[in-house]
C-alpha positions in Angstrom: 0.0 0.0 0.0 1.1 3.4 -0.5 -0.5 6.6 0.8 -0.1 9.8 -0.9 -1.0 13.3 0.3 -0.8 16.4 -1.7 -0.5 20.1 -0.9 0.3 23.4 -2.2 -2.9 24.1 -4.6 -4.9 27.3 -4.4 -5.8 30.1 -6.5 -3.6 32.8 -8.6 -3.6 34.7 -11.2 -2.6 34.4 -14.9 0.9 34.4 -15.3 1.8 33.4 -11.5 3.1 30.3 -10.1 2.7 27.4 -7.7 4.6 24.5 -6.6 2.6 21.3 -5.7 3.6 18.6 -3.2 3.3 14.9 -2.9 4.2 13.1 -0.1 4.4 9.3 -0.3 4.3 6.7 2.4 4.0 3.0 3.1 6.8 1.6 0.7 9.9 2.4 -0.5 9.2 5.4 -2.3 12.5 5.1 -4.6 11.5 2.3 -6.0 8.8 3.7 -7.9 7.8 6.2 -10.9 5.3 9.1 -10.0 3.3 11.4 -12.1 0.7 14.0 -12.2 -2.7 14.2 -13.5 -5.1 16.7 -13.4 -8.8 17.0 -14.2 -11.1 20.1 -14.7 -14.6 19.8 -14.5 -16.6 17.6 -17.1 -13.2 16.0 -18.3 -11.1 13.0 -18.9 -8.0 13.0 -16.6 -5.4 14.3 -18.2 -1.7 13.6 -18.2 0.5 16.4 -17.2 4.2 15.0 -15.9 5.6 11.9 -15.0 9.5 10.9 -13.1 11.1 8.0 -13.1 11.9 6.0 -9.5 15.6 7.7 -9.5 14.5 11.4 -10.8 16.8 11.3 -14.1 14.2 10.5 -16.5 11.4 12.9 -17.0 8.0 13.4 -19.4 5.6 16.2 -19.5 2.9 16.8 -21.9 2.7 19.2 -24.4 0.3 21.1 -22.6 2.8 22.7 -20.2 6.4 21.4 -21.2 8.3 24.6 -20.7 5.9 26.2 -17.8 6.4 23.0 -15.5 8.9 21.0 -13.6 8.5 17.9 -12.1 11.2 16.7 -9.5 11.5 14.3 -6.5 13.6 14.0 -3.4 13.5 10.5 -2.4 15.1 11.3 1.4 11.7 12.9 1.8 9.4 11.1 -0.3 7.8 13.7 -1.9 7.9 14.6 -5.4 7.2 18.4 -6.5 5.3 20.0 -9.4 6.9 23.8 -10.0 4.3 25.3 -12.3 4.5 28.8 -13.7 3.5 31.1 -16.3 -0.1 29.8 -15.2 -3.1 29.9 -17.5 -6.4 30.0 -17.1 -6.8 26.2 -18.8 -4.3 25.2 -16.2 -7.3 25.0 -13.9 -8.0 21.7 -12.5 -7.5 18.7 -9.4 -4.3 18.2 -9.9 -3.1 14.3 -8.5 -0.2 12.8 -8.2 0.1 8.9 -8.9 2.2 6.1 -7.8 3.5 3.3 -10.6 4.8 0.6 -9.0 4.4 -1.7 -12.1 6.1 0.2 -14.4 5.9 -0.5 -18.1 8.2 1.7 -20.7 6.0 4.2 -22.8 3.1 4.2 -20.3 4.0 7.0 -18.2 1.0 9.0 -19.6 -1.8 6.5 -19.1 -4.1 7.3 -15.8 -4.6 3.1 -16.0 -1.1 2.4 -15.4 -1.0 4.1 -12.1 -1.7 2.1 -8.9 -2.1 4.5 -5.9 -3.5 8.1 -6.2 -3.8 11.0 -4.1 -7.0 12.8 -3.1 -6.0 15.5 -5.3 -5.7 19.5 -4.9 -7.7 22.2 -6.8 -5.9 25.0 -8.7 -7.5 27.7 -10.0 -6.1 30.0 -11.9 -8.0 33.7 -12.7 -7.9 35.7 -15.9 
């Protein structure tokens, strides 16, 4: 089992920033890949970033790659989303994900994910 918590949502404006924060517990957290998802109302989840179990490989969509970086520090079992140059579409529950199974090329699919987090709203205004 793995538990994950996130923090740091909340609301700003166009063209601000946030940082988002996972926190993992219950197995060995670097021995895993993590990712974010998010999902805005009356949508599919959506990809947005994904790490491998070590932090060296990374994947974002092409929805924010250049606005947002994912990271990890495995001493403190969190991984981080640093978002920035914010946009109104940007607006969503954002969740991070736990893949324990992991199979190359399926970073991006909600399915392959095995633990979730309760997710965190950001809203971003115009």
């Amino acid at each position: 089992q793995v538990q994950l918590v996130e923090s740091g949502g909340g609301l700003v404006q166009a063209g601000g920033s946030l940082r988002l924060s996972c926190t993992a517990s219950g197995r060995t957290f670097s021995d895993y890949h993590m990712g974010w998802f998010r999902q805005a109302p009356g949508k599919d989840r959506e990809f947005v970033t994904a790490i491998s179990a070590s932090g060296t490989t990374t994947y974002y969509s092409r929805a924010v790659k250049g606005r947002v970086t994912i990271s990890r520090d495995n001493t403190k079992n969190t991984v981080y989303l640093q978002m920035n140059s914010l946009k109104p579409e940007d607006t969503a529950v954002y969740y991070c994900a736990a893949d324990l199974t992991y199979v190359a090329g399926t970073y991006a699919l909600p399915a392959q994910y095995d633990y979730w987090g309760q997710g965190t709203q950001v809203t971003v205004s115009s």
